[in-house]
C-alpha positions as CSV (number, residue, x, y, z in Angstrom):
1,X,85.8,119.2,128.5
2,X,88.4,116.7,129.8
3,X,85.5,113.9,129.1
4,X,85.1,115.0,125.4
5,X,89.2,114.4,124.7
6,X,88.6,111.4,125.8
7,X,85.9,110.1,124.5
8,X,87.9,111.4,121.1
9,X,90.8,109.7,121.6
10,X,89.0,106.8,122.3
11,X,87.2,107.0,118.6
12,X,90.2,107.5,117.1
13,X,92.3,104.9,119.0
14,X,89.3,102.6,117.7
15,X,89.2,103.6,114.3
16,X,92.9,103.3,114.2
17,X,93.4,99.4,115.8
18,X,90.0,98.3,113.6
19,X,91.5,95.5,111.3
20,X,91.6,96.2,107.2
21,X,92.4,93.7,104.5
22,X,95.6,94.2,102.9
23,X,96.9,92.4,100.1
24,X,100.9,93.0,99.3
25,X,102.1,91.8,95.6
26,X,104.7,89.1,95.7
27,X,107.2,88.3,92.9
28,X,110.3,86.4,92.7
29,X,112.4,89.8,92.7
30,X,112.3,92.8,94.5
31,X,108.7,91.9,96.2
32,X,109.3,88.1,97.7
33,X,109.9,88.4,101.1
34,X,107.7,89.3,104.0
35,X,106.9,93.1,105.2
36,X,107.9,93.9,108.0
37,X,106.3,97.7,109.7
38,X,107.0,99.0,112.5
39,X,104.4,101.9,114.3
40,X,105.4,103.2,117.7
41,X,107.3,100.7,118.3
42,X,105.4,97.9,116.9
43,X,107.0,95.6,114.5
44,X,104.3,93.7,112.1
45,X,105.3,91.0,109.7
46,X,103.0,90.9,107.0
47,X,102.9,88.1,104.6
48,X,103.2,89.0,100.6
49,X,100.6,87.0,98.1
50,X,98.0,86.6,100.5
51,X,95.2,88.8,102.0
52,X,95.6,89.7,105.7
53,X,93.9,91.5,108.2
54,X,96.0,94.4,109.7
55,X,95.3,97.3,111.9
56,X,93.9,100.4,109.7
57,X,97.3,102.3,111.2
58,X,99.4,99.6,109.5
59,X,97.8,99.5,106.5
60,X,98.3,103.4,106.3
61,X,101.7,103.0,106.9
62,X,102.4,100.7,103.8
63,X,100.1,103.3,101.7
64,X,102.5,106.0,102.8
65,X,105.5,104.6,102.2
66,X,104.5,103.7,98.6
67,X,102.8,106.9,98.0
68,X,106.6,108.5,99.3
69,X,108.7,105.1,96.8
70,X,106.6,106.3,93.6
71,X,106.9,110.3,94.5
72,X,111.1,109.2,94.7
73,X,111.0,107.7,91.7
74,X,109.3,110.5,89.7
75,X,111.9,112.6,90.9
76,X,114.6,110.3,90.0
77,X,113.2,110.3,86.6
78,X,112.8,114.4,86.2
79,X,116.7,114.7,87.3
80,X,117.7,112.1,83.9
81,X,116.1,114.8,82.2
């Protein structure tokens, strides 16, 4: 059984660290500078205006934090009223 956990966590430590594109917008406002995430302890710099390759756990990240911003935001919007 001990053999099986690990051969899971393997798969998902894998699938996890395999690289994905990610492109991040870039304007001359709010968006202009570089990313930076940070997962357990890892920081990642991630350029804006370019495609990159990232580890899929980073490129979570940035979905979930946007997902969270927009969620925010609707609520901001339902308390105006």
């Amino acid at each position: 059984m001990a053999k099986t956990s690990k051969v899971k966590n393997s798969a998902l430590e894998k699938y996890y660290n395999e690289l994905v594109p990610v492109m991040l917008i870039k304007d001359n406002a709010k968006y202009k500078d570089d990313l930076t995430v940070t997962v357990n302890g890892t920081n990642y710099q991630i350029q804006r205006g370019v495609q990159v390759m990232v580890p899929r756990k980073v490129a979570l990240t940035i979905e979930r934090s946007h997902k969270q911003e927009l969620e925010a935001q609707a609520y901001m919007e339902s308390l105006k009223g």
